[in-house]
C-alpha positions as CSV (number, residue, x, y, z in Angstrom):
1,X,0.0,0.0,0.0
2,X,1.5,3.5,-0.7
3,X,1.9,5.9,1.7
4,X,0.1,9.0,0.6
5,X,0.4,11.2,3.9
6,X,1.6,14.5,3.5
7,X,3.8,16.2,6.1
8,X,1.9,19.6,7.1
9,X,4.1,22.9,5.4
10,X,5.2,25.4,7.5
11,X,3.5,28.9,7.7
12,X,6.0,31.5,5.7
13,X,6.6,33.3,9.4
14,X,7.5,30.5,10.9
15,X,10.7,31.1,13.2
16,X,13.3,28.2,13.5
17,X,15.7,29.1,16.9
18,X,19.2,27.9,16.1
19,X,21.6,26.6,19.2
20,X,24.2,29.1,20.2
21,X,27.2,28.2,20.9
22,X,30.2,29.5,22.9
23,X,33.5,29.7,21.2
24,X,36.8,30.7,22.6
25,X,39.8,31.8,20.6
26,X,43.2,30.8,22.1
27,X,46.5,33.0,20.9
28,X,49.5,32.6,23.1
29,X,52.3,35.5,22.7
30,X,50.8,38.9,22.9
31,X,49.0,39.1,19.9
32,X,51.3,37.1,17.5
33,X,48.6,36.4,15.0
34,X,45.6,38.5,15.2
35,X,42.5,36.4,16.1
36,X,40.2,39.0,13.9
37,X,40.6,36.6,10.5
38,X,39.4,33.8,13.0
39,X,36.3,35.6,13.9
40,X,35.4,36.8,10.8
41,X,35.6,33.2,9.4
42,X,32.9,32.4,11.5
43,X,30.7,35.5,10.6
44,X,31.6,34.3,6.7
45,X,30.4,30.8,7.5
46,X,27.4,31.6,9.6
47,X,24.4,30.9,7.0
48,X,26.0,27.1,6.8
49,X,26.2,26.7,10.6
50,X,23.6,25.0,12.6
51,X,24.4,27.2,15.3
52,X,25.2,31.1,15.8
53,X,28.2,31.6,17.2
54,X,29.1,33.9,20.2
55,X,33.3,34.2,20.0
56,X,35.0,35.5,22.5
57,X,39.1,36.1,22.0
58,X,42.0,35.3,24.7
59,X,45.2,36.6,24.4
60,X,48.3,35.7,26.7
61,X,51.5,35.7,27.1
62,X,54.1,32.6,27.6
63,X,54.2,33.8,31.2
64,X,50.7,34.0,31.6
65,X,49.9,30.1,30.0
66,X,49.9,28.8,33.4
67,X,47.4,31.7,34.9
68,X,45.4,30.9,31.9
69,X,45.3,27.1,32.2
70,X,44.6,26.7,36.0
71,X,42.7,29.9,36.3
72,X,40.9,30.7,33.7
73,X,40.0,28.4,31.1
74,X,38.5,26.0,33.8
75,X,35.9,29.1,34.9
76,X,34.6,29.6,31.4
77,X,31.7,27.6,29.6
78,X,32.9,26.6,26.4
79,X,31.6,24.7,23.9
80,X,34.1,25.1,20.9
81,X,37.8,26.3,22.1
82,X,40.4,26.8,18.7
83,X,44.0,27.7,19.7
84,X,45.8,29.6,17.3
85,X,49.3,29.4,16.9
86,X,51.6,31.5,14.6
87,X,54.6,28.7,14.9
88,X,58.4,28.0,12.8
89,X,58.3,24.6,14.8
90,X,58.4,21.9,12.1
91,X,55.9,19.8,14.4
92,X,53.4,20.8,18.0
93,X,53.6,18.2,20.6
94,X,50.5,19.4,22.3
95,X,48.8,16.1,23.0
96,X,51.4,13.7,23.6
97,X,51.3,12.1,26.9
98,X,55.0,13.3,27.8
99,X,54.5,16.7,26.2
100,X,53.8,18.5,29.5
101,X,55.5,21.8,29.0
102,X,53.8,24.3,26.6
103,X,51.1,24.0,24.2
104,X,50.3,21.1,25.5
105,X,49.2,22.6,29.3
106,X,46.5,24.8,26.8
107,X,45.9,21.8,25.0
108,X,44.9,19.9,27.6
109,X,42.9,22.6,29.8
110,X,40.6,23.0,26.6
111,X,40.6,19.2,26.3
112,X,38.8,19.3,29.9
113,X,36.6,23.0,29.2
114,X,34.9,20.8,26.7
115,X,34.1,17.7,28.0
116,X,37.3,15.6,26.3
117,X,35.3,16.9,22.8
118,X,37.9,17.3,20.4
């Protein structure tokens, strides 16, 4: 027997309420690459999302990485956390289980801010 049911249309007015996320931006060394392109990536891509996107950027400094890790990444509610790094290293160790020193102490803090979602 075909199905001949017909799924009701939606009214032209009707609203659809899309999720919105939180989104931190990581930059370590005191603005070393400008998290603006970042941000306006987002804003580029936002009719494809599924979700609008509330970005807020962090800036630090080497000395501050582990203010920023034990501080202040485990107070915020994130639901999306990119780091950005402007690097010459030919590889990032930042989640290695013996890489404990740099990246990887952001690496990891975001790791937990979000649940272990990566």
């Amino acid at each position: 027997m075909e199905d001949k049911s017909v799924q009701p249309s939606r009214p032209r007015n009707f609203i659809t309420f899309r999720r919105t996320l939180r989104l931190h931006l990581f930059n370590c060394g005191r603005r070393t690459y400008e998290l603006d392109p970042v941000v306006d990536l987002f804003a580029a891509l936002n009719t494809k999302l599924d979700f609008d996107p509330v970005v807020e950027k962090h800036y630090f400094s080497l000395a501050e990485m582990s203010e920023m890790t034990t501080n202040v990444i485990p107070k915020l509610q994130v639901d999306m956390a990119f780091f950005v790094v402007h690097a010459h290293e030919s590889r990032l160790s930042i989640n290695e289980d013996n890489a404990g020193i740099g990246y990887a102490k952001i690496y990891r803090a975001l790791l937990a801010a979000t649940g272990e979602s990566v």
